[in-house]
C-alpha positions as CSV (number, residue, x, y, z in Angstrom):
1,X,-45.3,-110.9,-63.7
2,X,-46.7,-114.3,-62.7
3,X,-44.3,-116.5,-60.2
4,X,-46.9,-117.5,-57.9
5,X,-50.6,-118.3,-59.6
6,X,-53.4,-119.6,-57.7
7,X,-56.4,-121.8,-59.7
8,X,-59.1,-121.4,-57.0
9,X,-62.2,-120.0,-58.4
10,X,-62.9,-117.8,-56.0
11,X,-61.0,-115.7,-53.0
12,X,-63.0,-115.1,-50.1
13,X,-61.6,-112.0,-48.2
14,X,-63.2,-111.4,-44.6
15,X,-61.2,-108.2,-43.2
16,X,-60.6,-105.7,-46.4
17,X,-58.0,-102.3,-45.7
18,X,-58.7,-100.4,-47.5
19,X,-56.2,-97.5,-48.2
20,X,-57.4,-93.6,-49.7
21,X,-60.7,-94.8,-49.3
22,X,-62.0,-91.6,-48.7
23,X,-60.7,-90.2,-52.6
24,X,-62.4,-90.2,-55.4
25,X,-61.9,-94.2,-56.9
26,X,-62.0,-95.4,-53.5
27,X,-65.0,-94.1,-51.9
28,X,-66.9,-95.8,-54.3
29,X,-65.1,-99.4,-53.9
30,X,-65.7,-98.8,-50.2
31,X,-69.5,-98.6,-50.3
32,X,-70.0,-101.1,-53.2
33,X,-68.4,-103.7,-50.5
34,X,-70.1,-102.5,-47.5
35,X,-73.8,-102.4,-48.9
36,X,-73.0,-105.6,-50.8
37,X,-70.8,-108.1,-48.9
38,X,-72.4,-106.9,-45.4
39,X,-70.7,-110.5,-44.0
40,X,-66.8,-108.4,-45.1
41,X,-65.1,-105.9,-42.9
42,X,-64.0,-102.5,-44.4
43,X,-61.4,-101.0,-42.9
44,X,-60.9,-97.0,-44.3
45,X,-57.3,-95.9,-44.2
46,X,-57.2,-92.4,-45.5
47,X,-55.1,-89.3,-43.9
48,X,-57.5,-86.5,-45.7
49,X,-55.2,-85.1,-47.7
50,X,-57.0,-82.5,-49.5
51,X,-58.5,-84.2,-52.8
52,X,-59.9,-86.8,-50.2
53,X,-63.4,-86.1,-48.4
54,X,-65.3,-88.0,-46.1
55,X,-68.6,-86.6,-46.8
56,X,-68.5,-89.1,-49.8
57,X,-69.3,-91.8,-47.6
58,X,-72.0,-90.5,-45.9
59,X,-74.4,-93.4,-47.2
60,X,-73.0,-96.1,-45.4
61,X,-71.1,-94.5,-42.4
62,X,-73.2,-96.3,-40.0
63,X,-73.1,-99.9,-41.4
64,X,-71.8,-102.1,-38.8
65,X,-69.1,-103.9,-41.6
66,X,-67.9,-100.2,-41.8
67,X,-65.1,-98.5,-39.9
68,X,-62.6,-95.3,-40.7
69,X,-59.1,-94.8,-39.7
70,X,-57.5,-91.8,-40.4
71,X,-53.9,-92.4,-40.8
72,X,-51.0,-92.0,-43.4
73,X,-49.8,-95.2,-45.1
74,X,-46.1,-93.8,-44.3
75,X,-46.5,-94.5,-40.5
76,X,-45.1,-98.0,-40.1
77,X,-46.2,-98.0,-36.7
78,X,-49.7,-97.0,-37.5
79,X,-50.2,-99.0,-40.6
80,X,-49.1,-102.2,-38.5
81,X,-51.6,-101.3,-35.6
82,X,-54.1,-101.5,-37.7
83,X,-53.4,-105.1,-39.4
84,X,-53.0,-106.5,-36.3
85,X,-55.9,-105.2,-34.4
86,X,-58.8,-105.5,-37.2
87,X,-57.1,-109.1,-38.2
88,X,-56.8,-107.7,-42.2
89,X,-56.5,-110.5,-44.9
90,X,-56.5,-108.3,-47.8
91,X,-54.8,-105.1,-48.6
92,X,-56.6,-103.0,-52.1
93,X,-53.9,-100.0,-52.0
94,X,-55.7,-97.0,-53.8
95,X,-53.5,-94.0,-51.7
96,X,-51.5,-92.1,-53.4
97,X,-50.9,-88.5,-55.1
98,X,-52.3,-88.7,-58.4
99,X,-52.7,-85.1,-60.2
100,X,-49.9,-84.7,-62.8
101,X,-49.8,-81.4,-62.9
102,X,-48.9,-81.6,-58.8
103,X,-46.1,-83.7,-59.9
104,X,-44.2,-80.9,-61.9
105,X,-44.3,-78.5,-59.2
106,X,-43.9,-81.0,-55.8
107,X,-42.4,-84.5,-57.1
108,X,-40.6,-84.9,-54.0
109,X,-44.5,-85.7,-52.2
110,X,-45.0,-88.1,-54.8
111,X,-42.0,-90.0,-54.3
112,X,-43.2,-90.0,-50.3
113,X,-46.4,-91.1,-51.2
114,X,-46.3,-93.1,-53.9
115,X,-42.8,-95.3,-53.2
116,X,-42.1,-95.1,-49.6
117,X,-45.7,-95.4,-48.8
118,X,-46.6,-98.4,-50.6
119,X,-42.9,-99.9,-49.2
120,X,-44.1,-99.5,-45.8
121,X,-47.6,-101.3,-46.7
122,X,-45.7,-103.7,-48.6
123,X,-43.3,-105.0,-45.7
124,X,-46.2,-104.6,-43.3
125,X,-48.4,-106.5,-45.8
126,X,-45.3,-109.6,-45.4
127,X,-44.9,-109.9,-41.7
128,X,-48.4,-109.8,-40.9
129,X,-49.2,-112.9,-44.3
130,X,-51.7,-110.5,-46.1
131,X,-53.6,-112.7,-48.5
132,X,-54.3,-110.5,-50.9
133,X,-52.5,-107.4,-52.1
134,X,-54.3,-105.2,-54.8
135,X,-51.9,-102.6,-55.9
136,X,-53.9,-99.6,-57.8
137,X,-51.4,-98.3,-60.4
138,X,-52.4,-96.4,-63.4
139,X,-52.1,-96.8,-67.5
140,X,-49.9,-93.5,-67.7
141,X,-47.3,-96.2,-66.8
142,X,-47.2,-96.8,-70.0
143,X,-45.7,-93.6,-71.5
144,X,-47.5,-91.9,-74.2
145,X,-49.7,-94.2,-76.9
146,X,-48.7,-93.6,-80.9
147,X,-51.7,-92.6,-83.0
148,X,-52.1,-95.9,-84.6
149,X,-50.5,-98.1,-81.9
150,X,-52.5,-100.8,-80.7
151,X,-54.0,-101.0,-77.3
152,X,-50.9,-101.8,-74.8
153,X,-51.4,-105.0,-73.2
154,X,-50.2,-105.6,-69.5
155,X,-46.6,-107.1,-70.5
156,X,-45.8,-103.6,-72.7
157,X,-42.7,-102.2,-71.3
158,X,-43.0,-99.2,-68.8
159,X,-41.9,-95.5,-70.4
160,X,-43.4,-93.3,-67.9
161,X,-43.1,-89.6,-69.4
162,X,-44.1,-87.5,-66.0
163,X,-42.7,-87.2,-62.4
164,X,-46.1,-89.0,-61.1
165,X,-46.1,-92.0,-63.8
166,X,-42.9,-92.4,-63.0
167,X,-43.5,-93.0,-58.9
168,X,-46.2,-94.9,-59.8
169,X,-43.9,-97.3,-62.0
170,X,-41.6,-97.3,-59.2
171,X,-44.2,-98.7,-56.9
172,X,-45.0,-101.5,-59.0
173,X,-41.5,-102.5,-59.2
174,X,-41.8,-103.2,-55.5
175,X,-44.4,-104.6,-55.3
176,X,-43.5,-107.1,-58.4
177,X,-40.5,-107.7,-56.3
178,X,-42.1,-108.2,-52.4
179,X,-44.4,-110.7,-55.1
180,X,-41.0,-112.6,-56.7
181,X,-38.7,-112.5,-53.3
182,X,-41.3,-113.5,-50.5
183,X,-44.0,-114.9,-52.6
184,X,-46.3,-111.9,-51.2
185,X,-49.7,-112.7,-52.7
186,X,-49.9,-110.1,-55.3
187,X,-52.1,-108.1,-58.3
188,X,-51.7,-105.0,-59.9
189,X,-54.0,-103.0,-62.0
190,X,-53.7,-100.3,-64.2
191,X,-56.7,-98.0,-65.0
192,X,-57.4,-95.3,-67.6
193,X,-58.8,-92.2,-66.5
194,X,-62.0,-91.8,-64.4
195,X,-64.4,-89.5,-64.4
196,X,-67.9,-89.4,-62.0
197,X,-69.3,-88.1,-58.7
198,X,-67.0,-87.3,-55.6
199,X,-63.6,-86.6,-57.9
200,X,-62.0,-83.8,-56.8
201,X,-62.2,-80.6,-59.7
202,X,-58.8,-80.6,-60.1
203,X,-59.3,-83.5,-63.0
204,X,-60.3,-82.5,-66.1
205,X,-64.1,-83.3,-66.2
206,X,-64.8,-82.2,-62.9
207,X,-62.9,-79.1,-63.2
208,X,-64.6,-78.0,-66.9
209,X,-68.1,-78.7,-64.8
210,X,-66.9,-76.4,-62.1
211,X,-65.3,-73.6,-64.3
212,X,-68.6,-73.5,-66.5
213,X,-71.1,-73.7,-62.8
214,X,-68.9,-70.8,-61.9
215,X,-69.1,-68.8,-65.4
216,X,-66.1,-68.9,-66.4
217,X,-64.4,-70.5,-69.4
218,X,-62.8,-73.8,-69.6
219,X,-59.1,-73.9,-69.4
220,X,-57.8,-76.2,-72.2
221,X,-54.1,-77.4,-72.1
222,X,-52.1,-76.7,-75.6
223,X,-54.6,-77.6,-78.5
224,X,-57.0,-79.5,-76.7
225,X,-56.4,-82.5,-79.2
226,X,-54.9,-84.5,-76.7
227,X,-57.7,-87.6,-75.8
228,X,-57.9,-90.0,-73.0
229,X,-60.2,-93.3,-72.5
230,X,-62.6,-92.6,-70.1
231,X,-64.5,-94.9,-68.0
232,X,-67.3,-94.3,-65.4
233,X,-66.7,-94.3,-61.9
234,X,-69.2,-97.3,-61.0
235,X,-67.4,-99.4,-63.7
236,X,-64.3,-99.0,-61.9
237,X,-65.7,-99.8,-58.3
238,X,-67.2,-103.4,-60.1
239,X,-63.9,-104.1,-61.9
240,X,-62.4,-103.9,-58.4
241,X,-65.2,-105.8,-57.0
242,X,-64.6,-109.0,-59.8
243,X,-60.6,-108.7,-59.8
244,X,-61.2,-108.8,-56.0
245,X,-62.6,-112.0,-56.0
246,X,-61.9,-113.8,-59.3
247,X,-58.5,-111.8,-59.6
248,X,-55.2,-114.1,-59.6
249,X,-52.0,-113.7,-57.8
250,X,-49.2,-112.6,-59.8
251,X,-51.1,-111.2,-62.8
252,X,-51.6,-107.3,-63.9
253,X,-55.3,-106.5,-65.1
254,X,-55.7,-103.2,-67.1
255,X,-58.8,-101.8,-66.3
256,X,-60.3,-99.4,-69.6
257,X,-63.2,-97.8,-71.2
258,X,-64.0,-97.6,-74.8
259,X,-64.5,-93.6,-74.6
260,X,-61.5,-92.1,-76.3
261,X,-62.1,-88.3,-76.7
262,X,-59.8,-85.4,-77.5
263,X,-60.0,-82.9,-74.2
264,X,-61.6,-79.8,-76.3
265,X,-64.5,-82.7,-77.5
266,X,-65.1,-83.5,-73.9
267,X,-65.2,-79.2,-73.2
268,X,-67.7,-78.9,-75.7
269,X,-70.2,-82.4,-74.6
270,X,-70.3,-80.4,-70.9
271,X,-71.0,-77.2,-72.5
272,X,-73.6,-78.9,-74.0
273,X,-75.1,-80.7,-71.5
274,X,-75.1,-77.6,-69.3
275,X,-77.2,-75.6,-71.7
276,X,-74.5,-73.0,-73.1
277,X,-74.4,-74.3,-76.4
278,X,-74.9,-70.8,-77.7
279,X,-71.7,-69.6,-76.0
280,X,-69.5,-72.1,-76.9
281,X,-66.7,-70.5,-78.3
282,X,-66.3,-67.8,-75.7
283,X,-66.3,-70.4,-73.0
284,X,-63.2,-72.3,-74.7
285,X,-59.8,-70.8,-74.0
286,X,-56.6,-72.6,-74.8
287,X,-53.5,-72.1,-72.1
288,X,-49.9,-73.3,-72.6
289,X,-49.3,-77.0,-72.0
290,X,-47.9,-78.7,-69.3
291,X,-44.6,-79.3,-69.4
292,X,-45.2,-82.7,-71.3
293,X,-48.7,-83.9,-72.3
294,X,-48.9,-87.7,-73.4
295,X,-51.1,-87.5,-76.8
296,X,-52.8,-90.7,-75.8
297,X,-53.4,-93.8,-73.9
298,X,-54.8,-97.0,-74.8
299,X,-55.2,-100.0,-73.1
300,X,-56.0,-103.9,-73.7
301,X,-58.6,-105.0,-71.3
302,X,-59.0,-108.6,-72.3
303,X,-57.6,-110.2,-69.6
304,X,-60.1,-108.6,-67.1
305,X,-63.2,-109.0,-69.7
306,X,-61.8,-112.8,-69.4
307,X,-63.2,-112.6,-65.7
308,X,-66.5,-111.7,-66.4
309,X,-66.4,-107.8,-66.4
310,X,-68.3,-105.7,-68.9
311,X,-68.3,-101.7,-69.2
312,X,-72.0,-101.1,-68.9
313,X,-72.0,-96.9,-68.5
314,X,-72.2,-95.3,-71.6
315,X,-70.0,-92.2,-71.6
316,X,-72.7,-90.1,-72.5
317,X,-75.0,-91.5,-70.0
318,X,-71.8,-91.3,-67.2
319,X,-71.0,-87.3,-68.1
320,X,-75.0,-86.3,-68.1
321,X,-75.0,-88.3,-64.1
322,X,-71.6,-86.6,-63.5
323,X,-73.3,-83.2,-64.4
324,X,-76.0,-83.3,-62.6
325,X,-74.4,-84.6,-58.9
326,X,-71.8,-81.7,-59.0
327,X,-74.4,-79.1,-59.9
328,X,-76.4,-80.6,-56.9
329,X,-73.3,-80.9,-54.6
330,X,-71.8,-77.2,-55.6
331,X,-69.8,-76.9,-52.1
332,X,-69.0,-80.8,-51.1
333,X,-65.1,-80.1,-51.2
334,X,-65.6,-76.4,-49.9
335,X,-63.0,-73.8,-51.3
336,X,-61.9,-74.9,-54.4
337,X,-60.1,-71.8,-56.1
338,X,-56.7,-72.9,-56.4
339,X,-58.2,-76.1,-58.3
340,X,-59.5,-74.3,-61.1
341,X,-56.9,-72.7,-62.5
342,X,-54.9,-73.1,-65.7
343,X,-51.9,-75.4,-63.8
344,X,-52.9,-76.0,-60.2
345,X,-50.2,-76.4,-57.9
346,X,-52.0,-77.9,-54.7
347,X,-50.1,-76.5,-51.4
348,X,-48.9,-79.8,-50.5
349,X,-45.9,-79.3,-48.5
350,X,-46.3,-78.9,-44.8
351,X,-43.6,-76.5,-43.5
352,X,-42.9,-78.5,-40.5
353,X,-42.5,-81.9,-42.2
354,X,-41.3,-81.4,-46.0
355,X,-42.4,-85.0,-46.6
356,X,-45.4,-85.3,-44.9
357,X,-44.7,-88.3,-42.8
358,X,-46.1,-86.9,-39.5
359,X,-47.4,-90.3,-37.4
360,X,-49.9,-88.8,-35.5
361,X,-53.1,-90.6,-36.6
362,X,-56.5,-90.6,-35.0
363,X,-58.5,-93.9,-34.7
364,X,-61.9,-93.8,-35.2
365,X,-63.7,-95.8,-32.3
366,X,-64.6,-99.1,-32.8
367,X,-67.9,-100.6,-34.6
């Protein structure tokens, strides 16, 4: 994608925006900056959507480098407040709908979301000479992986195979484009799947841990043979933190684990770790498939490695830490039926506003 490439060793960003920061990924790239770079300014964008919860950054809501906003990335209006007022430099755009399964029953949300709402921080991010604008994208982007083909590097062509892949493709197109017409200082990244504290249980790990805390059986799609790359939340939140700073403009970092598992092999490591070995088989049942299910992903990470980043979390190590925070935070996203069945469908249209795009937006008072 590179047009514009900058040689500096090091950026150094002092007002960060920071958008879904109260989601899963994002919560945890929000306080690694705060405690860490206490001279930076974090500004939280998130509108609460329902997979978001503020009670994840309860550890550093009172740092003085800290501040939340709650407003929607598709409020021109609001989004450009915002810039202005806090004087942002650099943009890390995390905000988006992200659960596949959504996408088959509400596409029309992610298309909202996912295209018009980074459009909107996109233009914004030009008139007001953003420095830096991290676009958070994902490897699903990619389309499915072969059995035996080799890890996809960041110039593979995009076959997304789902109605959210595809807005997330769509994004990137724009924002490649914001980078190639106005010179808009630009990286993306595209990430396997994560898996630690504060994810919402609509994801596969979280949701096993929640079905088997709640004595029920997990709910595996198709076969179960299906495997993803895994990587731990905190090895995500450091990759942002060195693409960040050492990142450069114009280039596309994948960000990967080396944890491919089939979904019934993760099933059976929780059952495991949960102490219901003996009841394995009972607490295993196979539902029909979505309506596609990639096989695989696999990524290259070299480029990012080439800046200095290492996974460090075993994936053992990562699910045993993952167990044991959601068995000691069983009601930190409340109510959470309608996320543990077979194919949630999140209630995600609001009957007065079909696309969510409601301006209203509260701003949290000043530091």
């Amino acid at each position: 994608m590179a047009s514009v490439v900058e040689t500096s060793d090091s950026y150094e960003p002092k007002n960060v925006f920071i958008t879904g920061g109260a989601g899963f990924i994002a919560s945890h790239v929000v306080m690694l900056l705060v405690r860490e770079y206490p001279d930076v300014n974090i500004v939280n964008f998130d509108k609460l959507d329902y997979c978001s919860c503020l009670r994840n950054l309860d550890a550093i809501k009172d740092h003085s480098n800290y501040k939340f906003v709650k407003g929607n990335i598709c409020s021109a209006d609001m989004v450009n407040y915002i810039l202005s007022e806090e004087n942002i430099d650099t943009i890390i755009h995390f905000a988006a709908q992200t659960h596949v399964d959504n996408s088959f029953g509400n596409s029309f949300q992610f298309t909202q979301n996912n295209i018009f709402g980074t459009h909107v921080l996109l233009e914004s991010a030009k008139i007001h000479g953003i420095k830096r604008f991290i676009h958070v994208s994902t490897d699903e982007v990619y389309g499915e992986g072969g059995e035996t083909e080799d890890p996809m590097e960041e110039e593979h062509v995009l076959e997304p195979t789902n109605p959210y892949a595809a807005t997330k493709a769509g994004a990137e197109f724009l924002v490649k484009s914001y980078h190639r017409s106005f010179g808009l200082p630009v990286i993306i990244t595209r990430g396997n799947n994560v898996y630690g504290p504060h994810q919402y249980p609509e994801k596969i790990i979280p949701k096993f841990i929640n079905q088997l805390q709640r004595g029920r059986a997990v709910t595996l799609h198709g076969t179960g043979q299906n495997t993803r790359n895994f990587l731990y939340v905190e090895d995500v939140a450091r990759a942002f933190e060195v693409i960040l700073f050492k990142g450069v403009v114009g280039q596309i970092y994948n960000i990967g684990g080396t944890n491919e598992i089939s979904n019934v092999d993760v099933a059976k490591m929780l059952i495991e770790f949960m102490g219901l070995s003996e009841r394995m088989e009972v607490l295993m049942t196979f539902v029909p498939d979505r309506a596609f299910n990639d096989l695989r992903y696999t990524i290259n990470c070299a480029k990012l490695a080439e800046l200095g980043w290492v996974e460090k979390v075993t994936f053992e190590d990562g699910l045993r830490r993952t167990v044991d925070w959601y068995l000691a935070h069983p009601s930190q996203f409340g109510n959470i039926e309608s996320a543990l069945v077979a194919h949630p469908r999140a209630g995600m249209i609001d009957e007065n506003d079909v696309f969510g795009t409601r301006r209203g937006s509260a701003v949290a008072p000043k530091r």
